[in-house]
TORPA-4810 file (N, C-alpha, C, O; in nm, 3 decimals):
<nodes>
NODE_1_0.082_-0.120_0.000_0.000_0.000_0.000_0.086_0.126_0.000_0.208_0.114_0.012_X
NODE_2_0.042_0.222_-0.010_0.082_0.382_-0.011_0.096_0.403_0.137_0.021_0.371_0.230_X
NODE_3_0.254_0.490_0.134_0.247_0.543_0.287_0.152_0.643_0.332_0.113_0.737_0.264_X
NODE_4_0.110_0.610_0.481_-0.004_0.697_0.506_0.066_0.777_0.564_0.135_0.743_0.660_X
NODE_5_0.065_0.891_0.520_0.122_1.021_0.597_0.275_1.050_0.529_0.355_0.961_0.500_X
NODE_6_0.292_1.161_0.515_0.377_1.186_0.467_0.493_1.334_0.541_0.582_1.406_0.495_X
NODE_7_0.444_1.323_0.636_0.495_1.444_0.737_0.657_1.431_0.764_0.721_1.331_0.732_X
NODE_8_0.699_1.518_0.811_0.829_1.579_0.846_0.836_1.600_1.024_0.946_1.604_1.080_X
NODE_9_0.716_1.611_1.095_0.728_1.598_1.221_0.845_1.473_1.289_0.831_1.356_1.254_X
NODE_10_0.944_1.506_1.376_1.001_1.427_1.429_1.022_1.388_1.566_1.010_1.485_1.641_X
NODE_11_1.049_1.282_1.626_1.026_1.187_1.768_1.114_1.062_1.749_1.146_0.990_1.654_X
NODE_12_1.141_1.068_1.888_1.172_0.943_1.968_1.112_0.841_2.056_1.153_0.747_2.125_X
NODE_13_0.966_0.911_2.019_0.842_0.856_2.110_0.840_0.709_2.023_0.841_0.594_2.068_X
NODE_14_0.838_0.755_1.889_0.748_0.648_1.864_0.783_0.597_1.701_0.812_0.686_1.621_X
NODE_15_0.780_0.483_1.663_0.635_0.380_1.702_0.731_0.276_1.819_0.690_0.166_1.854_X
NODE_16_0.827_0.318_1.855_0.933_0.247_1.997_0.990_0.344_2.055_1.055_0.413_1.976_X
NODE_17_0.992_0.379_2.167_1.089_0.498_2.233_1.201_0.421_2.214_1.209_0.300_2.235_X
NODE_18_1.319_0.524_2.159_1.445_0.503_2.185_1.542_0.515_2.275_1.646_0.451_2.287_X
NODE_19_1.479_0.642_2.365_1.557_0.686_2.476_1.509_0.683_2.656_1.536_0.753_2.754_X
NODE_20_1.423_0.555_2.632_1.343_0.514_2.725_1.406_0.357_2.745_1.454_0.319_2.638_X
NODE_21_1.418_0.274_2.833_1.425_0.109_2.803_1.311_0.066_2.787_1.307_-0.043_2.730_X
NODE_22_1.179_0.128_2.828_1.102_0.022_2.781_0.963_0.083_2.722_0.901_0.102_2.827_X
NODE_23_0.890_0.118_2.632_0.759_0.102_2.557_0.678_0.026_2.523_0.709_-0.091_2.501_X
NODE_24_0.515_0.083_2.506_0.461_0.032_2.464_0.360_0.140_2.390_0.301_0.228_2.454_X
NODE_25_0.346_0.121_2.226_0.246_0.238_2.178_0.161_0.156_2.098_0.199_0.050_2.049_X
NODE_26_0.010_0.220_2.079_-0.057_0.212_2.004_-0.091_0.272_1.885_-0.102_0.386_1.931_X
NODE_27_-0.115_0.285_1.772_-0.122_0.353_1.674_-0.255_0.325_1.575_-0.240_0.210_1.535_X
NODE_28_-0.368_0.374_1.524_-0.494_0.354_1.478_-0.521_0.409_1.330_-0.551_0.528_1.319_X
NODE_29_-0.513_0.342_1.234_-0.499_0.359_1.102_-0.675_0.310_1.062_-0.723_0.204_1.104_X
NODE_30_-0.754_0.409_0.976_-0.902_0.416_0.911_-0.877_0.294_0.814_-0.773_0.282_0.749_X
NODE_31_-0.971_0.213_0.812_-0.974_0.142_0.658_-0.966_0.220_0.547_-0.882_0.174_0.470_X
NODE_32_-1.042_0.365_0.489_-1.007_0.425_0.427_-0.859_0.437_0.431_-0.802_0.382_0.336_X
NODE_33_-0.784_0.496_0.520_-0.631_0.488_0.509_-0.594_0.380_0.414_-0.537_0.400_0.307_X
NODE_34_-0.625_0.274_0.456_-0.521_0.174_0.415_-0.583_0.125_0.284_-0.526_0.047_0.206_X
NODE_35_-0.714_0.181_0.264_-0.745_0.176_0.065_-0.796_0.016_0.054_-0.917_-0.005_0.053_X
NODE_36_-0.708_-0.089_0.047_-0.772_-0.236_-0.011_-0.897_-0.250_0.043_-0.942_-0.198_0.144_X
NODE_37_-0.974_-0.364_-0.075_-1.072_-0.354_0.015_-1.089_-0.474_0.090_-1.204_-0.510_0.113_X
NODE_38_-0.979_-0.553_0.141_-0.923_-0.669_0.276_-0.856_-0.692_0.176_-0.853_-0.655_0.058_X
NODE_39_-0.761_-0.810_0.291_-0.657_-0.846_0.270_-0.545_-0.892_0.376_-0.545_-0.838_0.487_X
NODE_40_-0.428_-1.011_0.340_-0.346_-1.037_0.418_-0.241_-0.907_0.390_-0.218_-0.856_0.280_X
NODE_41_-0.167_-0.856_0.563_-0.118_-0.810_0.587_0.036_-0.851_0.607_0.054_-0.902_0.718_X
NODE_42_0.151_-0.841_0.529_0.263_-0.921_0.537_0.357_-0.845_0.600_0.451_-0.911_0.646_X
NODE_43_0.360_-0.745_0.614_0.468_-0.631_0.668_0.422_-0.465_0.688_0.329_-0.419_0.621_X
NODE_44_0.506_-0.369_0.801_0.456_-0.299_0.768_0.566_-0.210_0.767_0.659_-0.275_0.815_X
NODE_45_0.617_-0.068_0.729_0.737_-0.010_0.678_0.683_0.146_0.797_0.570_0.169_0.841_X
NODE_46_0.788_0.212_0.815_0.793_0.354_0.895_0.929_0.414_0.858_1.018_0.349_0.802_X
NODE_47_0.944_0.574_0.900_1.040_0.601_0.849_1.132_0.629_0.943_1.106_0.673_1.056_X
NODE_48_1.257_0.600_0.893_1.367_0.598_1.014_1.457_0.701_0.916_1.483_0.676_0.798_X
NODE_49_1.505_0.842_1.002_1.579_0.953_0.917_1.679_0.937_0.932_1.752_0.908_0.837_X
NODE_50_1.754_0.956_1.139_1.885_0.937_1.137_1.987_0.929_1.078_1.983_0.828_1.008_X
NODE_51_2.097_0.991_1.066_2.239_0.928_1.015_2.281_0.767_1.079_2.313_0.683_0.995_X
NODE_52_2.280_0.729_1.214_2.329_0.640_1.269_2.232_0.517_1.285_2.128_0.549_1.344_X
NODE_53_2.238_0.394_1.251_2.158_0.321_1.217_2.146_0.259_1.402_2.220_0.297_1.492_X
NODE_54_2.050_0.173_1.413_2.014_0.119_1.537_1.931_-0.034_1.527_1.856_-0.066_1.435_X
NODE_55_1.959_-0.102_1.625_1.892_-0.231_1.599_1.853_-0.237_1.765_1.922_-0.246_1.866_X
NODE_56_1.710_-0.227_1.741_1.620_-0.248_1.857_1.590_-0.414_1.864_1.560_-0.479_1.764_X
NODE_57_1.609_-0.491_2.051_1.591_-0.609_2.015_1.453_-0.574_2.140_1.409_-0.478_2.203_X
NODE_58_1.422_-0.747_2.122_1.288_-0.768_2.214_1.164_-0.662_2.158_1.098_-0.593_2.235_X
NODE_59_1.149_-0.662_2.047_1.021_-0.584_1.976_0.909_-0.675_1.950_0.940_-0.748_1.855_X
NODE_60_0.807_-0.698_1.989_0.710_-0.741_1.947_0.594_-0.654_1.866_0.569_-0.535_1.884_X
NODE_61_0.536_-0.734_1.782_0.429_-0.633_1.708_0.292_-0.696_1.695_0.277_-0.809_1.649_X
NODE_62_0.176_-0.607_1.745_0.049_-0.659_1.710_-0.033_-0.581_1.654_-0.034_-0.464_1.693_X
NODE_63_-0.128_-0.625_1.543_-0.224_-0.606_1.499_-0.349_-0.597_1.568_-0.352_-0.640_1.684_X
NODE_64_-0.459_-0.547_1.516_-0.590_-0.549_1.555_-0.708_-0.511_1.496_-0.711_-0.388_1.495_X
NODE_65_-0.829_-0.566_1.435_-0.938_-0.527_1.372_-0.971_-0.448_1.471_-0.967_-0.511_1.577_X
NODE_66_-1.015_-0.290_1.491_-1.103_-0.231_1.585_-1.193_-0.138_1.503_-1.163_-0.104_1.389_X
NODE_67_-1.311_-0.097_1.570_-1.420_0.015_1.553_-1.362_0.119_1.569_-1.365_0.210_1.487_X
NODE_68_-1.295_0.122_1.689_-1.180_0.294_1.721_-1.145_0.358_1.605_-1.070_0.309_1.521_X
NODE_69_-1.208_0.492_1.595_-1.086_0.571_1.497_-0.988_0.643_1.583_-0.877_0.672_1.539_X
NODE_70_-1.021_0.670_1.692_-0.938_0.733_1.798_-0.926_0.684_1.945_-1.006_0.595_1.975_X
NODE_71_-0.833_0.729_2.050_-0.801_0.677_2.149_-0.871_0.807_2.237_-0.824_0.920_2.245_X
NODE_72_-1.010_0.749_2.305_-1.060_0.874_2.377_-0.971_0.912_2.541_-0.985_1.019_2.600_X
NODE_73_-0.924_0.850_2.569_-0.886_0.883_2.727_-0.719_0.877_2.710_-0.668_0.910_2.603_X
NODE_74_-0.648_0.837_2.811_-0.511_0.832_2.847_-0.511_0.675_2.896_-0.392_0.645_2.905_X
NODE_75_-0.571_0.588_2.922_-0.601_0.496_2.956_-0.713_0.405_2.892_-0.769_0.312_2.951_X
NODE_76_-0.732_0.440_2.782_-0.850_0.324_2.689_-0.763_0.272_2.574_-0.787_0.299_2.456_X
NODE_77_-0.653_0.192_2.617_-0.549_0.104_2.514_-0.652_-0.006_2.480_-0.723_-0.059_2.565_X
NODE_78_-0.656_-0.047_2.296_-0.690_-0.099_2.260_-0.669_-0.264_2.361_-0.553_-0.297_2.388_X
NODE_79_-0.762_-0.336_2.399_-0.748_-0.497_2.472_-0.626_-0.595_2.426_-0.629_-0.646_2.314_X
NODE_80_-0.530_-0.616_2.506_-0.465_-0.728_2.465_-0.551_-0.834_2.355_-0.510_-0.874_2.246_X
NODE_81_-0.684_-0.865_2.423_-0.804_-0.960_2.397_-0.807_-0.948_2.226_-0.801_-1.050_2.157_X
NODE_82_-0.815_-0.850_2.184_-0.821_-0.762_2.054_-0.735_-0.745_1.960_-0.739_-0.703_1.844_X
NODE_83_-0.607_-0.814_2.075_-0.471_-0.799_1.960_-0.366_-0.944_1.898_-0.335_-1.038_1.971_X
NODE_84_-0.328_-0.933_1.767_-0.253_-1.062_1.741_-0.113_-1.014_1.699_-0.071_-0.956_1.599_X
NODE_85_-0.056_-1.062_1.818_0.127_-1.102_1.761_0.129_-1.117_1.613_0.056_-1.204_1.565_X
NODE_86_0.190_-1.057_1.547_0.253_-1.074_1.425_0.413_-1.095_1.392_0.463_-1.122_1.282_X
NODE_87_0.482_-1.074_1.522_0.611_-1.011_1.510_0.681_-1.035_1.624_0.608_-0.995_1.714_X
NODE_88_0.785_-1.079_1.673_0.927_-1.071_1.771_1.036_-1.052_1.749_1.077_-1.136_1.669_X
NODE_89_1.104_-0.987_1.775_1.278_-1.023_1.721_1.334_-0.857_1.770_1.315_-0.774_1.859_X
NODE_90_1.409_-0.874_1.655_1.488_-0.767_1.655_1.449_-0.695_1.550_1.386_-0.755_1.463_X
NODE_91_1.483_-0.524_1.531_1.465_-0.414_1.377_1.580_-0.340_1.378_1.625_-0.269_1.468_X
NODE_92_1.622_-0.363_1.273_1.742_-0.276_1.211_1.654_-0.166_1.162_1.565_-0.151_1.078_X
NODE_93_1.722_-0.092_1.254_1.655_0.075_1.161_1.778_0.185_1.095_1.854_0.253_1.164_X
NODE_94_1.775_0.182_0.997_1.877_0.234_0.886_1.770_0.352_0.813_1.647_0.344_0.814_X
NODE_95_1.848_0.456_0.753_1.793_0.560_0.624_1.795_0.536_0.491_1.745_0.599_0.398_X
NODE_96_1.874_0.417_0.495_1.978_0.361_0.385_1.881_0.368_0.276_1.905_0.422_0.168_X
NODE_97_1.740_0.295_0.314_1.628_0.265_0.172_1.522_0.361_0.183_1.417_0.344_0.244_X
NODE_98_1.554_0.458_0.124_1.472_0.598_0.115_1.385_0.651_0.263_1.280_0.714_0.278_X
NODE_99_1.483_0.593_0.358_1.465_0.601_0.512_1.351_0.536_0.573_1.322_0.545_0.692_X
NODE_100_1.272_0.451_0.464_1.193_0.347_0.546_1.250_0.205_0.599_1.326_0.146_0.522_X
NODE_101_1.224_0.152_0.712_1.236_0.047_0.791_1.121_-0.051_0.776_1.003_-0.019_0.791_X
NODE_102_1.165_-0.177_0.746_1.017_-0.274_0.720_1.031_-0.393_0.819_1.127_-0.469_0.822_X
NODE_103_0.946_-0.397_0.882_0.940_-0.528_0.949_0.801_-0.644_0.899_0.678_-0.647_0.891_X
NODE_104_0.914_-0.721_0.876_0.849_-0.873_0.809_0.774_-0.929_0.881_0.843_-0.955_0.979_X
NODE_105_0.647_-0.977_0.902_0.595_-1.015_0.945_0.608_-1.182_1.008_0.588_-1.271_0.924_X
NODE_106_0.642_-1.227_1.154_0.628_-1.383_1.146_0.542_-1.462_1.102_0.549_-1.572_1.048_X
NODE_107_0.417_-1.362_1.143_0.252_-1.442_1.058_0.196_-1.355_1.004_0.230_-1.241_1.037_X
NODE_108_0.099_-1.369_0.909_0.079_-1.292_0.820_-0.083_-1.222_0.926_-0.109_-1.283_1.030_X
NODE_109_-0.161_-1.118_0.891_-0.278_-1.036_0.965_-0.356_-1.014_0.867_-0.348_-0.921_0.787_X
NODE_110_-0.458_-1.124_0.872_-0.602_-1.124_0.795_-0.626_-0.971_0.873_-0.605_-0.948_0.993_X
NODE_111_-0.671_-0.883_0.778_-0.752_-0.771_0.808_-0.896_-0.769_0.724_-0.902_-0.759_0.601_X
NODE_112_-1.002_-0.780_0.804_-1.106_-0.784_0.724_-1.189_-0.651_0.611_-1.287_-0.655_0.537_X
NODE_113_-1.094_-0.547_0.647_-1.138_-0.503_0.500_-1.240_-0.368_0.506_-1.262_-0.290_0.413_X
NODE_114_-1.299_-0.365_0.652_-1.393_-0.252_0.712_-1.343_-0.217_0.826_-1.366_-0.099_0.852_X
NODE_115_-1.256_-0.298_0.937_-1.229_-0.244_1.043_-1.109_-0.130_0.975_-1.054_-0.116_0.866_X
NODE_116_-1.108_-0.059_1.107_-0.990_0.025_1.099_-0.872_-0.053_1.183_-0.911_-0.133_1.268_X
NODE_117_-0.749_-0.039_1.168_-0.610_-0.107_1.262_-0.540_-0.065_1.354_-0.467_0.030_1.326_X
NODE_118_-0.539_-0.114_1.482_-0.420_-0.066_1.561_-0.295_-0.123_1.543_-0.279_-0.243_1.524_X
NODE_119_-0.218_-0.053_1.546_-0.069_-0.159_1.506_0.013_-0.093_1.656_0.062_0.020_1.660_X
NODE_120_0.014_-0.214_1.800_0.058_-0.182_1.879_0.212_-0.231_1.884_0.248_-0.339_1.839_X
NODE_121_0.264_-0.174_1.920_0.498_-0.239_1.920_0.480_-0.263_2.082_0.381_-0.211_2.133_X
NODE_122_0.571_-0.339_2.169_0.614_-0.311_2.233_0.732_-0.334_2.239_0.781_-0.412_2.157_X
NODE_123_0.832_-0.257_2.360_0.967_-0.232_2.338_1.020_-0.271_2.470_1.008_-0.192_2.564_X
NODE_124_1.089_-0.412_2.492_1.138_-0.475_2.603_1.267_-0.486_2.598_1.319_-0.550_2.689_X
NODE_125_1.354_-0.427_2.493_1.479_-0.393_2.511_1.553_-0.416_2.635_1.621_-0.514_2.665_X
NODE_126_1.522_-0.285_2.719_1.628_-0.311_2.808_1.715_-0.204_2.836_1.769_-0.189_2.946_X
NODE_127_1.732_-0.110_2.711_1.858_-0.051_2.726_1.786_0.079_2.601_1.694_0.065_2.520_X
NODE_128_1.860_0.179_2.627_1.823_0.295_2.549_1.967_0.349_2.431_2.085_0.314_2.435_X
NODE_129_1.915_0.418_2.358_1.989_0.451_2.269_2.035_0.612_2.286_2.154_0.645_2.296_X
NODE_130_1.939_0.692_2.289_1.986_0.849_2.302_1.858_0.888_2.286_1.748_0.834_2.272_X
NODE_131_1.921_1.047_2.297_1.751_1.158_2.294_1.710_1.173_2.153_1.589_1.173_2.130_X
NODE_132_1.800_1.186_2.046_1.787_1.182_1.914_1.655_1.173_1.901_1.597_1.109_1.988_X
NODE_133_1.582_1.229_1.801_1.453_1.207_1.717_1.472_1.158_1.578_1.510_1.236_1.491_X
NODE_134_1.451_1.049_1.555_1.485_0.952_1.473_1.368_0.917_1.339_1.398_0.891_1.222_X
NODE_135_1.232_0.925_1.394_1.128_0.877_1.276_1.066_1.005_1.285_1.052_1.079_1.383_X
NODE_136_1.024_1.021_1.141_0.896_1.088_1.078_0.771_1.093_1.122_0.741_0.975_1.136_X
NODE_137_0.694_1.148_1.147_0.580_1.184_1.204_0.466_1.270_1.071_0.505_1.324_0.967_X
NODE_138_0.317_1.256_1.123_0.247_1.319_1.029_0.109_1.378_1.163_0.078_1.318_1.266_X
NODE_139_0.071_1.467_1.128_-0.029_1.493_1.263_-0.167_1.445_1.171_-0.200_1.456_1.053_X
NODE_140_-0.218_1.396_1.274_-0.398_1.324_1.228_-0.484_1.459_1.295_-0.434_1.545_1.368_X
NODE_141_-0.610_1.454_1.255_-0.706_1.527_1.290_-0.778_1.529_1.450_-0.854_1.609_1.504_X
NODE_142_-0.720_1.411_1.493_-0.801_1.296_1.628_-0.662_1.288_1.693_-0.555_1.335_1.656_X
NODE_143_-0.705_1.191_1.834_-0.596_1.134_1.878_-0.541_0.955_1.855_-0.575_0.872_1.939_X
NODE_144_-0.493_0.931_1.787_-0.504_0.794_1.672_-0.316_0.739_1.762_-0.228_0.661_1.727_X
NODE_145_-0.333_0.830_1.881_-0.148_0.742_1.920_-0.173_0.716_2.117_-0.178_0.797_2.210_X
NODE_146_-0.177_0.659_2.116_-0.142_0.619_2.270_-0.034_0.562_2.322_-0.030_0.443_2.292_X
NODE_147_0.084_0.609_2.407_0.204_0.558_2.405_0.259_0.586_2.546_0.259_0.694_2.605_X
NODE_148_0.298_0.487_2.581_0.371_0.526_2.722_0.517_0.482_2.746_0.537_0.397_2.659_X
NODE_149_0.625_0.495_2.819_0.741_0.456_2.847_0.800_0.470_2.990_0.749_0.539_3.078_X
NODE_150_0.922_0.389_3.002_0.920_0.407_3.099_1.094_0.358_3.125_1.165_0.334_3.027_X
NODE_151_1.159_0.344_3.300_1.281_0.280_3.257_1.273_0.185_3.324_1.367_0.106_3.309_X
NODE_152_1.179_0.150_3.412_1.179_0.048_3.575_1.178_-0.072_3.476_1.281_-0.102_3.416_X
NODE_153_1.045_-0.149_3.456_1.029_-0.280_3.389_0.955_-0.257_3.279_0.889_-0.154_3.269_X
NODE_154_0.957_-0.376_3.156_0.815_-0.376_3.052_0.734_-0.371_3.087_0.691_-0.424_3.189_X
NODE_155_0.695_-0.317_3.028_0.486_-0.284_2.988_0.398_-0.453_2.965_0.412_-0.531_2.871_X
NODE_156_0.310_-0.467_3.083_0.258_-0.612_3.045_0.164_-0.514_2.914_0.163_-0.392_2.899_X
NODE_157_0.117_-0.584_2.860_0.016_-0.559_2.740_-0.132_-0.535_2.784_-0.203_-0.440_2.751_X
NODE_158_-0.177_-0.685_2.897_-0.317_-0.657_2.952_-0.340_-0.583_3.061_-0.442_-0.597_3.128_X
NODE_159_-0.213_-0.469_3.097_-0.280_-0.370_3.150_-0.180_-0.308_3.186_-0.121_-0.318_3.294_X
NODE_160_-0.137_-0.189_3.026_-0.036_-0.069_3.050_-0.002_0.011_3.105_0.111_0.059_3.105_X
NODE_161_-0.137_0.056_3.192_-0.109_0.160_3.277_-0.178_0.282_3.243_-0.301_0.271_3.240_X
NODE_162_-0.128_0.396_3.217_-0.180_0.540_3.170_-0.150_0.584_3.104_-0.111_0.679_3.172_X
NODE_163_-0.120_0.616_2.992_0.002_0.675_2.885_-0.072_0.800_2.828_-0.169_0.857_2.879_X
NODE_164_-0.011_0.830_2.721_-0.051_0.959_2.675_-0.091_0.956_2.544_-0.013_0.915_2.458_X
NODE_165_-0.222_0.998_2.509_-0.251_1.085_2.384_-0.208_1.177_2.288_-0.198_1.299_2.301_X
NODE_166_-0.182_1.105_2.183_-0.124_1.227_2.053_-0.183_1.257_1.920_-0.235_1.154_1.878_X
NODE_167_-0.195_1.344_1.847_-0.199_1.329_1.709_-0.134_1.329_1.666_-0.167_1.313_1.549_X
NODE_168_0.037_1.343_1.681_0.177_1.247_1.542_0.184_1.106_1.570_0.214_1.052_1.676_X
NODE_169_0.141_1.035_1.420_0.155_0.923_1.450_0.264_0.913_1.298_0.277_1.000_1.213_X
NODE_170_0.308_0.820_1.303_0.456_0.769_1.253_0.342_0.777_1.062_0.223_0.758_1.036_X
NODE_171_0.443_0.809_0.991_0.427_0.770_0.862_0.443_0.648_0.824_0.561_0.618_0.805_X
NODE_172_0.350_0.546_0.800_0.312_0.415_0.793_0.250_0.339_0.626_0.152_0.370_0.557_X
NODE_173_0.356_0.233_0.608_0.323_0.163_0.497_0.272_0.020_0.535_0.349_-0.056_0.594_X
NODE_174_0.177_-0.011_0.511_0.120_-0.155_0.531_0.109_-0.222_0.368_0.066_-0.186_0.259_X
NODE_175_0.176_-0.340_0.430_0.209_-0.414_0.258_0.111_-0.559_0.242_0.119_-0.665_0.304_X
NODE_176_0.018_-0.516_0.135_-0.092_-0.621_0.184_0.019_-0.777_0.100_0.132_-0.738_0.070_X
NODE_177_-0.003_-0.904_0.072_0.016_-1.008_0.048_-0.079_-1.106_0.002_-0.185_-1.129_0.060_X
NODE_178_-0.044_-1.158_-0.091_-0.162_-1.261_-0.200_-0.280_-1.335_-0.042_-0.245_-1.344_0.075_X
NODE_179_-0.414_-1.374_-0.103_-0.543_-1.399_0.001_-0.464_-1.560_0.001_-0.423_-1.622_-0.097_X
NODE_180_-0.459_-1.597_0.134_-0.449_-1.725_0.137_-0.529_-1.844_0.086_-0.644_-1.844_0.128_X
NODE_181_-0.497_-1.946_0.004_-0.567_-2.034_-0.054_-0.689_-2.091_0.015_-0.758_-2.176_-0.041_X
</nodes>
């Protein structure tokens, strides 16, 4: 698909704090956004500007069909219940390929085609990188980012805590993949 957003706004918030050890953000993309009309979801791409490249480990990534176009409170994170692992490992984040970063999906994310998506990361690292502001940002109309960090321990998933509300959410490519047989 086409990147959604195309902004110049920049952060270290997100879609992983870098200068935090540990995150967890949410992010809420319209079916309009993402154009197909369903489809398997194989990867999804963000932009990484930096000069100095970075490899974040302990990243997990989940998907989610939701009704939400926005995150009304500081505390209404889309349900663990609601969300599917797509993703663990590690991300090399480089500028190198027209400064987007793609992470491959371990399983692929039936999206049915009317919901809108949360695409939540979390970031169990461990260890921080710097204050640097590193990814691209685009501001939404709503609040479509919920994100919190921290340095004590990870973020369980079924119950983050309080985080904060934004409208920059990361410039985002979702790459749909042939319908499974």
């Amino acid at each position: 698909g086409p990147l959604i957003g195309n902004g110049n706004g920049t952060t270290y918030l997100i879609p992983f704090n870098t200068f935090y050890k540990y995150s967890y953000v949410q992010q809420i993309f319209t079916a309009a956004e993402l154009g197909a009309s369903e489809g398997t979801i194989e990867s999804l791409s963000f932009n990484y500007f930096y000069s100095t490249p970075i490899t974040q480990s302990e990243i997990t990534v989940y998907l989610g069909n939701v009704n939400n176009q926005t995150f009304a409170t500081t505390s209404s994170w889309i349900p663990a219940s609601d969300l599917t692992q797509v993703f663990h490992g590690s991300v090399h984040c480089s500028n190198a390929d027209s400064n987007l970063v793609t992470i491959d999906f371990d399983d692929a994310f039936e999206w049915d085609g009317q919901s809108n998506i949360v695409v939540a990361i979390l970031n169990g690292q461990g260890s921080y990188v710097g204050s640097e502001e590193r990814f691209y940002t685009h501001t939404t109309a709503g609040q479509t980012v919920l994100y919190a960090y921290n340095d004590g321990s990870p973020y369980n998933i079924t119950d983050p805590g309080t985080g904060t509300l934004s409208t920059s959410r990361n410039n985002m490519r979702f790459c749909f993949g042939p319908e499974p047989s």
